[in-house]
C-alpha positions as CSV (number, residue, x, y, z in Angstrom):
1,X,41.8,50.0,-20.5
2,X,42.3,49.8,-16.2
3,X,39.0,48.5,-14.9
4,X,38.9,51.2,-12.5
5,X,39.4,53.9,-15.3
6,X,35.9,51.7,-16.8
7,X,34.4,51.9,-13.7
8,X,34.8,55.3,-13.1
9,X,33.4,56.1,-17.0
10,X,30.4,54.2,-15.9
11,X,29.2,56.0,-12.9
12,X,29.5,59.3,-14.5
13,X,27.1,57.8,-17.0
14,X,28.9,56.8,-20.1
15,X,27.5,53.6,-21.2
16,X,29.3,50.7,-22.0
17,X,28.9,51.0,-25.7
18,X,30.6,54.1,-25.4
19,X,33.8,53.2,-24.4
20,X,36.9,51.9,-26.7
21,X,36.7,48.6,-26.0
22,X,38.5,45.6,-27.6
23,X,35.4,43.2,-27.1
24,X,35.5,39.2,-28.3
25,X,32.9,36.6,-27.3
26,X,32.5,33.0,-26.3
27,X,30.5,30.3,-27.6
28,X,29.9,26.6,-26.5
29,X,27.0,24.0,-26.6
30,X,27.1,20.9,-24.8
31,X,26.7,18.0,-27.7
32,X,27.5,18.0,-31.4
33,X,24.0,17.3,-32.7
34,X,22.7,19.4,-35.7
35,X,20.8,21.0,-33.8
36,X,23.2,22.0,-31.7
37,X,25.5,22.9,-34.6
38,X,23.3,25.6,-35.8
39,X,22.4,27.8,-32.6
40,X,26.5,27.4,-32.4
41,X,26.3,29.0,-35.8
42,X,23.8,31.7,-35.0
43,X,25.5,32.6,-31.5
44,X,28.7,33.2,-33.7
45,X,26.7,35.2,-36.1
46,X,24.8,37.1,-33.3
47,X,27.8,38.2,-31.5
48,X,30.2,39.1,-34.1
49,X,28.1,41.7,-35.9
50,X,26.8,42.8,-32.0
51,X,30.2,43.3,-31.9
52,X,31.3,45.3,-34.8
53,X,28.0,46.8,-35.4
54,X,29.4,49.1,-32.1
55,X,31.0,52.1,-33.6
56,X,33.8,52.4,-30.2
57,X,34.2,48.6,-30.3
58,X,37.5,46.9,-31.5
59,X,36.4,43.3,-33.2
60,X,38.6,40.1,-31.8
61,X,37.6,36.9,-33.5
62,X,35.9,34.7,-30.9
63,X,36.0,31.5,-29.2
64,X,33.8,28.7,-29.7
65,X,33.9,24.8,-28.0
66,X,32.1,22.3,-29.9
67,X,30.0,19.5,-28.3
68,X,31.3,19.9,-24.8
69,X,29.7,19.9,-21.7
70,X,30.0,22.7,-19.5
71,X,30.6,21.0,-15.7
72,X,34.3,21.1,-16.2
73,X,36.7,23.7,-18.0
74,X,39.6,20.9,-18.5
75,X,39.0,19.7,-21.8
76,X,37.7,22.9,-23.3
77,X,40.7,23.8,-25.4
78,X,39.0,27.4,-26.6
79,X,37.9,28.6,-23.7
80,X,41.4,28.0,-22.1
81,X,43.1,29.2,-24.8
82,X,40.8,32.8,-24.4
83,X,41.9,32.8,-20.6
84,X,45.7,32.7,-21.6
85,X,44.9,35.3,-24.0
86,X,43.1,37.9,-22.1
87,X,46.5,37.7,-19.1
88,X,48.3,38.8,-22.3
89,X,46.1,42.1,-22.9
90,X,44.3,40.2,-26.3
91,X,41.1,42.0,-25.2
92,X,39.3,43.7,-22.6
93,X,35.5,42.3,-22.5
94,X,34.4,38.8,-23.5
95,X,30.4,38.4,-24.3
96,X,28.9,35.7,-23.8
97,X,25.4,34.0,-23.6
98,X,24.9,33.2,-20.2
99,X,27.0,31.8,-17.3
100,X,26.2,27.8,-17.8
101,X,28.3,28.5,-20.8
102,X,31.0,29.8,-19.1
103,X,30.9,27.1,-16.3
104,X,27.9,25.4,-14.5
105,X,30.4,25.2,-11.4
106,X,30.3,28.1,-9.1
107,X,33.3,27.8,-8.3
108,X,35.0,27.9,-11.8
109,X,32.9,30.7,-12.8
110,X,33.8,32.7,-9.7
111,X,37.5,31.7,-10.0
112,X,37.9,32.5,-13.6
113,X,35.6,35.8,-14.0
114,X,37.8,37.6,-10.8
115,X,41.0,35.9,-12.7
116,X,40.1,38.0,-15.9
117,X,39.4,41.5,-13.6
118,X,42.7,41.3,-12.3
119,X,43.8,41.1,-16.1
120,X,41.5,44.0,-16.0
121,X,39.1,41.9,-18.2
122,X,35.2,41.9,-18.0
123,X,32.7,39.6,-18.8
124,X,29.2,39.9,-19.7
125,X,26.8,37.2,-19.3
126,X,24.0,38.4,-21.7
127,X,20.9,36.4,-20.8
128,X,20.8,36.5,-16.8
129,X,22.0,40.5,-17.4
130,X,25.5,40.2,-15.4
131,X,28.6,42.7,-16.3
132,X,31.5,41.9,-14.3
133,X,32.7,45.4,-14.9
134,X,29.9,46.6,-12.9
135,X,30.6,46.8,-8.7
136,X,27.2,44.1,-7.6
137,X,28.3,42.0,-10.1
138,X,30.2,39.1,-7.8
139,X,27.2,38.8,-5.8
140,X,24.7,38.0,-8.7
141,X,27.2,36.3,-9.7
142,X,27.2,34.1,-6.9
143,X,23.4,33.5,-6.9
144,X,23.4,32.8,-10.7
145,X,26.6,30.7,-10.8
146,X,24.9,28.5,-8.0
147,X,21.4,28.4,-9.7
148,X,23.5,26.4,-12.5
149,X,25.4,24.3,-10.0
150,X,22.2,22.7,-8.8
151,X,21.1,22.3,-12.5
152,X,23.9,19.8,-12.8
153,X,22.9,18.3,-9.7
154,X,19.4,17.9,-11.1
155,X,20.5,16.9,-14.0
156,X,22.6,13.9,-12.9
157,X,19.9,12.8,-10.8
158,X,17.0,12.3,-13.8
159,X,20.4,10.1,-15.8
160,X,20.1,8.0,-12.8
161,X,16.5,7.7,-12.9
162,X,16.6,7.2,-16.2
163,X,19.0,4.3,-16.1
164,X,16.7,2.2,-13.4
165,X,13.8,3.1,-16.1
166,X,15.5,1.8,-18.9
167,X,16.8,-1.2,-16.7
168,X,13.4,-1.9,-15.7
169,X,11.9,-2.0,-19.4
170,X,14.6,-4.7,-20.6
171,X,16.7,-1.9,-22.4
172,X,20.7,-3.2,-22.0
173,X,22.5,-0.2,-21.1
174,X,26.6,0.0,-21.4
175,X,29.0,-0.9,-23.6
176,X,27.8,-0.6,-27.2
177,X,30.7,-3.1,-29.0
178,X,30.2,-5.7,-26.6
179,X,32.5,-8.8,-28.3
180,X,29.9,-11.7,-29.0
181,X,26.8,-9.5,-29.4
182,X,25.3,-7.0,-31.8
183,X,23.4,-4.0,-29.9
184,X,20.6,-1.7,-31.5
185,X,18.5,0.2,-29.2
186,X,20.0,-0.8,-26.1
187,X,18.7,-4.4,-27.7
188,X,21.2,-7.4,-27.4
189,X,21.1,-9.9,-30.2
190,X,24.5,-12.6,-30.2
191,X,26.3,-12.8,-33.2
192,X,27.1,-16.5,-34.1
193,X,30.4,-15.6,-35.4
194,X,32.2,-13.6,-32.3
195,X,30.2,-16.0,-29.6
196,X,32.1,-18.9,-31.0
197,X,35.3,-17.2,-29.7
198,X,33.5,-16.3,-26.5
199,X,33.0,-19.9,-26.0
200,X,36.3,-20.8,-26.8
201,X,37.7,-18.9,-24.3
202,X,35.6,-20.1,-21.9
203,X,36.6,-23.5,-22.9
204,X,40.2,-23.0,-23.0
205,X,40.2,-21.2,-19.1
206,X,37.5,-23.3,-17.9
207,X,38.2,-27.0,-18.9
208,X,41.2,-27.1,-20.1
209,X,42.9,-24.7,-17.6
210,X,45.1,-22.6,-19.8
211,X,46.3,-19.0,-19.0
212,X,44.9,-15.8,-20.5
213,X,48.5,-15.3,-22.5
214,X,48.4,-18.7,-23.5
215,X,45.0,-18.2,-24.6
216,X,45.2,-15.5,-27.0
217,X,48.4,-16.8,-28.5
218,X,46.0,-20.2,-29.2
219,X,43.0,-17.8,-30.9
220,X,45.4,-15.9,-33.1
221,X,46.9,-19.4,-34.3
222,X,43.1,-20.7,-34.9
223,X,43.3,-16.9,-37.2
224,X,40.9,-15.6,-34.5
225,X,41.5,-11.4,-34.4
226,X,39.9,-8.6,-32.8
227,X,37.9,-6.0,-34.4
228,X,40.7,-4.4,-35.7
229,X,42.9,-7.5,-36.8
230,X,44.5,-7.7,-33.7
231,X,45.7,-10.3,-31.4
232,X,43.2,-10.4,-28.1
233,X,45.2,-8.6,-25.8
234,X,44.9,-10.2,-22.3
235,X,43.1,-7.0,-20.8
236,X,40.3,-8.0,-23.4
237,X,40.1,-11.5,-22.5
238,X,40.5,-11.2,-18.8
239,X,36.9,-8.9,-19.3
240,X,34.9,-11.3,-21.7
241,X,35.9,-13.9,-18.6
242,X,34.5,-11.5,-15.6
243,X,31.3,-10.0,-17.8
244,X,28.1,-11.8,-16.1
245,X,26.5,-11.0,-19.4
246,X,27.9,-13.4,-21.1
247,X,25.6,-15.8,-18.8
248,X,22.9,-13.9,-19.4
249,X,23.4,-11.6,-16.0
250,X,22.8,-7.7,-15.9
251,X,25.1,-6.5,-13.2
252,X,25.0,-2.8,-12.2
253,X,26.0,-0.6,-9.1
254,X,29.9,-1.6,-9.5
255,X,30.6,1.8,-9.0
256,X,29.6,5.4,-7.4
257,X,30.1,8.6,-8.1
258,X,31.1,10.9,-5.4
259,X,31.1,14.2,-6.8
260,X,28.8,15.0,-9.7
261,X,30.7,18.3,-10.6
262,X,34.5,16.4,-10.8
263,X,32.3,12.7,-12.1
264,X,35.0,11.3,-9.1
265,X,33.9,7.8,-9.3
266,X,34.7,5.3,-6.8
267,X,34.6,1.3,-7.2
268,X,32.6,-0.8,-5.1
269,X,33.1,-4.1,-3.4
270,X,31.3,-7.4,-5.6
271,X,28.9,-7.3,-2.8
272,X,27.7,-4.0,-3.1
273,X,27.1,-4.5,-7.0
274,X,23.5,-5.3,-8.1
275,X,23.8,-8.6,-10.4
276,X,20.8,-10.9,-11.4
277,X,19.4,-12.8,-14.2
278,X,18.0,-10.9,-17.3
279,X,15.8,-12.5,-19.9
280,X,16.3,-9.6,-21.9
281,X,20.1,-10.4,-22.1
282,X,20.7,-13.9,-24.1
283,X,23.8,-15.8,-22.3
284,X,26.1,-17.1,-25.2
285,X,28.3,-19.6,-22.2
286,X,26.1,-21.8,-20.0
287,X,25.7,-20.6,-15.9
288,X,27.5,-23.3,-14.4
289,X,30.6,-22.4,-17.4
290,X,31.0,-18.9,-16.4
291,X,31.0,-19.5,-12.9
292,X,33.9,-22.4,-12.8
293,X,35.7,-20.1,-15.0
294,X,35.4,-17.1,-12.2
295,X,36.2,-19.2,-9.7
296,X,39.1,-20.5,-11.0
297,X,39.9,-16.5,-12.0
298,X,39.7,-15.7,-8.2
299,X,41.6,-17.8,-7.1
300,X,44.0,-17.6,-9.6
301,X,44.2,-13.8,-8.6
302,X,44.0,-14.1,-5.1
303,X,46.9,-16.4,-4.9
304,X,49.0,-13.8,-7.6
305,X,48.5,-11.3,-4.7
306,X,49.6,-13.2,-1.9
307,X,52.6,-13.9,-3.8
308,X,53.3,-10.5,-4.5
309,X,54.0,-11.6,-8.4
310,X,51.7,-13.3,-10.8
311,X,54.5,-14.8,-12.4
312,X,55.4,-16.5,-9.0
313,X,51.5,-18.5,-9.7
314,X,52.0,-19.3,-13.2
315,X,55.0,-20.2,-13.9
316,X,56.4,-23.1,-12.1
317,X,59.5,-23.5,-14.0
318,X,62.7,-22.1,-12.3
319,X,63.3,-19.8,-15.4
320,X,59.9,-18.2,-16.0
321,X,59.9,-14.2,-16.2
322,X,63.5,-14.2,-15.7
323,X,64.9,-14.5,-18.9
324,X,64.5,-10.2,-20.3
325,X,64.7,-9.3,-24.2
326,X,67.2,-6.6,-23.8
327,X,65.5,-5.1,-27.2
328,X,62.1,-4.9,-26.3
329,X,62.4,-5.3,-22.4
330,X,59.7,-8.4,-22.5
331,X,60.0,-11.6,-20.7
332,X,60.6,-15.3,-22.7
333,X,58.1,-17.2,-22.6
334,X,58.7,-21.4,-22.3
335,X,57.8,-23.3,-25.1
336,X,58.1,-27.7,-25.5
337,X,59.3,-28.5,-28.8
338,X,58.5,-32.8,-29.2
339,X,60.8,-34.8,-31.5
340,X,61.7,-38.1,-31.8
341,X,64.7,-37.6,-29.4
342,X,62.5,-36.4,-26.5
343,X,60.8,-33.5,-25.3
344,X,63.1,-29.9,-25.3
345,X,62.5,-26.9,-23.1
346,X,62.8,-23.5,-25.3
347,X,62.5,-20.1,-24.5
348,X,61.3,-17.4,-26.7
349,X,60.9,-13.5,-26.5
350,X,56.9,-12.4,-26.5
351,X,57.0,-10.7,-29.1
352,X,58.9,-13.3,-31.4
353,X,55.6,-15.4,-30.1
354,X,53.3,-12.9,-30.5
355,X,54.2,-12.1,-34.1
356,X,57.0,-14.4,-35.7
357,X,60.6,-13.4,-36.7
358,X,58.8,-10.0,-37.8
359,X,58.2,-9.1,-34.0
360,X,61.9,-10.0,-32.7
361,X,65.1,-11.3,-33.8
362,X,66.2,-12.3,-31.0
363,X,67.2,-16.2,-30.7
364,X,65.5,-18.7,-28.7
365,X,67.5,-20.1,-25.6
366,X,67.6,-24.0,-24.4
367,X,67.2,-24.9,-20.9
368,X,69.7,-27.0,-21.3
369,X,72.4,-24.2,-22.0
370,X,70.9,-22.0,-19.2
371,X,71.3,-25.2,-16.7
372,X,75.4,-25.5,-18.2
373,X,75.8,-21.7,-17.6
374,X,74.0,-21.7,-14.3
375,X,76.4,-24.6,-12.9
376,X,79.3,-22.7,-13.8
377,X,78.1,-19.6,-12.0
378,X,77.2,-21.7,-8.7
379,X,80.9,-23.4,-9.4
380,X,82.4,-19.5,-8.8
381,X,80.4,-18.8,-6.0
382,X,80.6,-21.6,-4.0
383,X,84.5,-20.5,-3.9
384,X,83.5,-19.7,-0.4
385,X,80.4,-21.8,0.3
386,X,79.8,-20.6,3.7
387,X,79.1,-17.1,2.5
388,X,77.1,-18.5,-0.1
389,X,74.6,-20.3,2.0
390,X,75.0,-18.0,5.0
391,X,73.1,-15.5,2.0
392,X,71.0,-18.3,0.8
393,X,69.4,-18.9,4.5
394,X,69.1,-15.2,4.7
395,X,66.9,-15.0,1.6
396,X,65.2,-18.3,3.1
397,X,64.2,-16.8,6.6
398,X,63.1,-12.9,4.6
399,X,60.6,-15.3,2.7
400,X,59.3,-17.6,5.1
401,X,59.6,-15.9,8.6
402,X,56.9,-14.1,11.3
403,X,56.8,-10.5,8.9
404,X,55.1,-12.5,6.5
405,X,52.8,-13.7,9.0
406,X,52.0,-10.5,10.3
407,X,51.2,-8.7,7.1
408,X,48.6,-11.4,6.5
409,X,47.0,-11.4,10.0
410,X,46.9,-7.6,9.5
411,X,45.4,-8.0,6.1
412,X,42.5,-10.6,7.5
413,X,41.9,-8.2,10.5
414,X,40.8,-5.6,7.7
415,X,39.2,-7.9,5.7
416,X,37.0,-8.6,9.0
417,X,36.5,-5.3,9.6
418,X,35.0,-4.3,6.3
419,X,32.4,-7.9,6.4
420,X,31.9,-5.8,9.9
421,X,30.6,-3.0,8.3
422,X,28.6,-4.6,5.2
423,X,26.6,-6.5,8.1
424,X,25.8,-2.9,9.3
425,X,25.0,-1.5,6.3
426,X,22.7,-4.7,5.9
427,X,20.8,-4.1,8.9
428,X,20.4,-0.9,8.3
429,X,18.9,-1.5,5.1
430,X,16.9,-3.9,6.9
431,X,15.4,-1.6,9.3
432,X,14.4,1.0,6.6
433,X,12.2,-2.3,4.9
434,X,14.8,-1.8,2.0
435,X,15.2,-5.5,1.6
436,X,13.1,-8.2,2.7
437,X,13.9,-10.8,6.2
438,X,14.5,-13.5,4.1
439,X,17.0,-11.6,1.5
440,X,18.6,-9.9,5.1
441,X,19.1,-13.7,6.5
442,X,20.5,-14.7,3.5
443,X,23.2,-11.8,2.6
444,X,23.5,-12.0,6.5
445,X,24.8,-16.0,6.6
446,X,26.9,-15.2,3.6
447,X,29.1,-12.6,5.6
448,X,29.4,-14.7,8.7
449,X,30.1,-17.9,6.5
450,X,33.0,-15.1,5.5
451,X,34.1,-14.1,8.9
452,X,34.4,-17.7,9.9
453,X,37.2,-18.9,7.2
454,X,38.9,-15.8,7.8
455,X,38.9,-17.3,11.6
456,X,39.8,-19.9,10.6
457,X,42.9,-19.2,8.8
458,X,44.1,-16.9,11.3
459,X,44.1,-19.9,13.7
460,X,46.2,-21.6,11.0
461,X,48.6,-18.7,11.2
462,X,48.7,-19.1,14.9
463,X,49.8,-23.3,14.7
464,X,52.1,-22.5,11.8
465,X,53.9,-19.9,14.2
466,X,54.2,-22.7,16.8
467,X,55.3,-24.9,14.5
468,X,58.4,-22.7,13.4
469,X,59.6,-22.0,17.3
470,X,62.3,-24.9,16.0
471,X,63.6,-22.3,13.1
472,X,67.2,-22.6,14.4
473,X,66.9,-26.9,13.8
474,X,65.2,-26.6,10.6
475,X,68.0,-24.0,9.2
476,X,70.5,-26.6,10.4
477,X,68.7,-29.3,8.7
478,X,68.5,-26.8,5.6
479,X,72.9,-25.9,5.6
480,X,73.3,-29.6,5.4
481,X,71.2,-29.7,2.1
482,X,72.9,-27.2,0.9
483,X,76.0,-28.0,1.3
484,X,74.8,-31.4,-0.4
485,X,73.4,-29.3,-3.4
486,X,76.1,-27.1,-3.8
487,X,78.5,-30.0,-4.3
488,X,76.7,-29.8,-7.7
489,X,77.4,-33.7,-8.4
490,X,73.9,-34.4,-9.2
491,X,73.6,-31.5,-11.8
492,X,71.5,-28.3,-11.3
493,X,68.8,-28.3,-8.9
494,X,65.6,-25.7,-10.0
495,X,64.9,-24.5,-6.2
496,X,68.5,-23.0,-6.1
497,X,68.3,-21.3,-9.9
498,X,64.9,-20.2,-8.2
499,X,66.3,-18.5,-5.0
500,X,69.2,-17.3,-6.2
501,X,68.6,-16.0,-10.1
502,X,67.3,-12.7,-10.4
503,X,67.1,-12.3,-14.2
504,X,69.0,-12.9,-17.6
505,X,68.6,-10.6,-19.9
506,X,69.1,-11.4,-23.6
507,X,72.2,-8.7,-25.3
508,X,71.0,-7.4,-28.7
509,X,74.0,-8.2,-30.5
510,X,72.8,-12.0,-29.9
511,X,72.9,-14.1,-33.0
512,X,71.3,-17.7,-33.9
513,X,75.3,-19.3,-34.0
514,X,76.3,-16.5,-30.6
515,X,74.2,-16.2,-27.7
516,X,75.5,-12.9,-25.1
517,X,73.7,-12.6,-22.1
518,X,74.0,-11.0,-18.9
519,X,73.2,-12.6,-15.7
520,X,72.7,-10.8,-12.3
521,X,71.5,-12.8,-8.7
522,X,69.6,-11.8,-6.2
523,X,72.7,-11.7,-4.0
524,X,74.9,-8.7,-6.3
525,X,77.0,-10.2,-8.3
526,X,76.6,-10.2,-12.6
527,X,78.4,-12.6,-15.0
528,X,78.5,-12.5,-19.1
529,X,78.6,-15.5,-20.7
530,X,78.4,-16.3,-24.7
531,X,77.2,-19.6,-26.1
532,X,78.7,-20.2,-28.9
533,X,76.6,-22.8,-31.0
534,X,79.0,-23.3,-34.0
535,X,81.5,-24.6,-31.1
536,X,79.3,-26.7,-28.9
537,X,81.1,-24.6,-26.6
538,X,80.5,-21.3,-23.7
539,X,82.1,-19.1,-21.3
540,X,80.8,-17.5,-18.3
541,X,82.9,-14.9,-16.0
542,X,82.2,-12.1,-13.5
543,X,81.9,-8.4,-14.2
């Protein structure tokens, strides 16, 4: 029926009831307790013989959301799916309790209940007495939608009070399967069994220096698995290595949210967060452990970043994340293999070393045979050597020159300004007696001891600068090496496989006794080359 046609019914006094209506409802609570479960029950109950129980109404089955809150319509798959319904003329009134189950955002609930009147579809919010159909409705609508807004509000408030409460009284709050600990009313106990594979990872990063992907390929060797039989992935190590409560630290405040109604959440910088020793949390690695092993992660990460590539860090050998598995698009990882001959550089696919033969096929590939096949492709380049280290140079001066420079001056020049604005936000905090003069001092020294190294590497930036006015000598000095190196008498030399390589992927029709791969430099070109193991022999030729 058109909603003016309704209207017009209305004023000249026929009630609502009285008009042939196809009439459906919605129902929603906010959590799936049984409690909760039941008054879904009886609203379902309640409204579907309301409905049919009207002799001029037309019964449509109704829609109900389960154990979902009602701040945000995204994930509420019913209540969406009755709002694509009613633009397709489903129904022409929805019931429904109140308007905190139809949104507690005013404006959702104002956006969707003038959607459905221009689908000439009314509502009717049965506690708080609203009928869209009638002509005041938008502006009770207004008051009531906003009444429920500022519930929300309210609400999200006492969880944050509650969480300094429950902080205060020793209860742990957070992640419920935390990996070396058992957790029963927000109580942490350790369990013996998963803390010894805390510790070893500790042990492996720490002392004996090992990387995270080295380190879970070690624990699932030593039959160590995750909860579900799983390798650790490195995600899951890299957070047992940053958690503070593993040393027996709470550490809260790491991030903010900005907009209760969207639960935008923005993270904060480490010295914004509020970190300190907790009795009530029992550290399963030593203080001193977990610190080294942070401080060796920092820098670790701060030095992948200004290298633009972790793999750049890590991996000091010239062939490390170049070599690609052209079935499963992962890099080869290096592996020694000792014999009584010597030491021998392999190379295998991740997954091959991640799960055996059963995670790839692919065969393993010798350094030795990459160096052959890298000699001939330097061999065909150097055809016309001058070109060749014309582009070398090139690559040379794009790495090392004054851009480089800039983008890091520019980067400490931000990294000042935002030490700037801590130290502001720490006097403020001062001023208001939110902190005491001695914790002020001491949060206070700790930012200038910050602003000082950054001063002091910007100076180095400076001398470095002066140092490469001579570019034009050094690049001479550089050709004649070259020219040395590309003579190729004394074999391959890693720096140039380095500079030049830009990845070798491994073909899928590779075999054990055939090796196909495709090579491709940084400079254009591609080759194909095949080792053929049964021969001793390869090729290697442009395409």
């Amino acid at each position: 029926m058109n909603i003016l046609k309704i209207r017009n019914e209305m004023r000249n006094g026929r009630s609502l009831y009285d008009l042939p209506l196809r009439v459906t409802f919605y129902a929603r609570v906010s959590t799936d307790r049984d409690e909760q479960r039941n008054s879904l029950e009886n609203q379902v109950q309640y409204y579907s013989e309301l409905i049919q129980s009207k002799a001029n109404w037309s019964f449509v089955p109704g829609y109900v959301d389960e154990g979902i809150s009602g701040t945000s319509t995204r994930k509420r798959d019913s209540f969406n799916r009755m709002i694509a319904d009613a633009k397709t003329g489903k129904f022409d009134f929805i019931i429904t309790k109140e308007i905190s189950r139809f949104s507690r955002s005013t404006l959702d609930s104002i956006k969707y209940t003038q959607e459905l009147l221009e689908h000439d579809v009314g509502v009717f919010f049965q506690n708080d007495n609203i009928n869209t159909l009638d002509s005041d409705s938008e502006f009770r609508l207004v008051v009531m939608a906003g009444v429920a807004q500022d519930e929300v509000r309210k609400l999200s408030e006492r969880l944050k009070f509650g969480f300094r409460q429950a902080i205060r009284n020793g209860h742990v709050l957070g992640n419920d399967k935390l990996w070396g600990y058992d957790k029963k009313d927000c109580i942490l106990t350790i369990n013996e069994k998963e803390a010894q594979v805390v510790r070893r990872i500790f042990d492996l990063y720490a002392n004996e220096r090992l990387g995270i992907r080295k380190i879970s390929q070690i624990l699932f060797e030593e039959g160590h698995c995750s909860r579900r039989g799983n390798a650790f992935n490195e995600v899951t190590i890299k957070h047992i290595l940053c958690n503070p409560k593993y040393k027996g630290w709470y550490c809260a405040n790491k991030s903010r949210t900005v907009d209760y109604r969207s639960k935008r959440k923005i993270f904060l910088d480490e010295g914004e967060w509020v970190l300190y020793q907790d009795p009530s949390i029992p550290a399963i690695v030593s203080e001193e452990l977990w610190n080294r092993a942070n401080t060796l992660y920092k820098s670790r990460r701060q030095h992948s970043i200004e290298h633009a590539s972790a793999a750049e860090y890590h991996n000091k050998y010239p062939y490390s994340g170049k070599i690609i598995c052209e079935e499963h698009g992962s890099s080869f990882h290096r592996k020694e293999l000792k014999s009584s001959k010597g030491v021998k550089e392999v190379w295998h696919c991740r997954e091959y070393c991640r799960k055996g033969t059963s995670g790839c096929s692919t065969p393993q590939l010798k350094s030795s045979e990459l160096d052959e096949i890298m000699a001939s492709v330097f061999q065909q380049l150097v055809k016309d050597k001058n070109t060749m280290i014309d582009s070398i140079l090139q690559v040379l001066k794009s790495v090392n020159g004054e851009q480089n420079d800039e983008k890091e001056k520019q980067a400490i020049q931000q990294k000042l300004f935002g030490i700037e604005a801590k130290k502001d936000r720490l006097l403020e905090l001062s001023l208001a007696d939110a902190i005491s003069v001695a914790e002020f001092k001491q949060r206070n020294d700790a930012l200038n001891g910050q602003i000082k190294e950054l001063q002091e590497r910007r100076k180095i930036i400076e001398s470095e600068k002066e140092k490469r006015q001579s570019t034009e000598l050094e690049m001479k000095k550089i050709r004649a090496v070259l020219e040395q190196e590309l003579s190729f008498k004394n074999g391959v030399n890693s720096s140039l496989v380095t500079t030049i390589l830009d990845k070798i992927i491994v073909k899928k029709e590779s075999t054990k006794e055939r090796v196909e791969l495709e090579i491709r430099l940084k400079l254009g070109a591609s080759y194909e080359a095949l080792i053929d193991r049964e021969k001793s022999s390869f090729c290697c030729k442009p395409f």
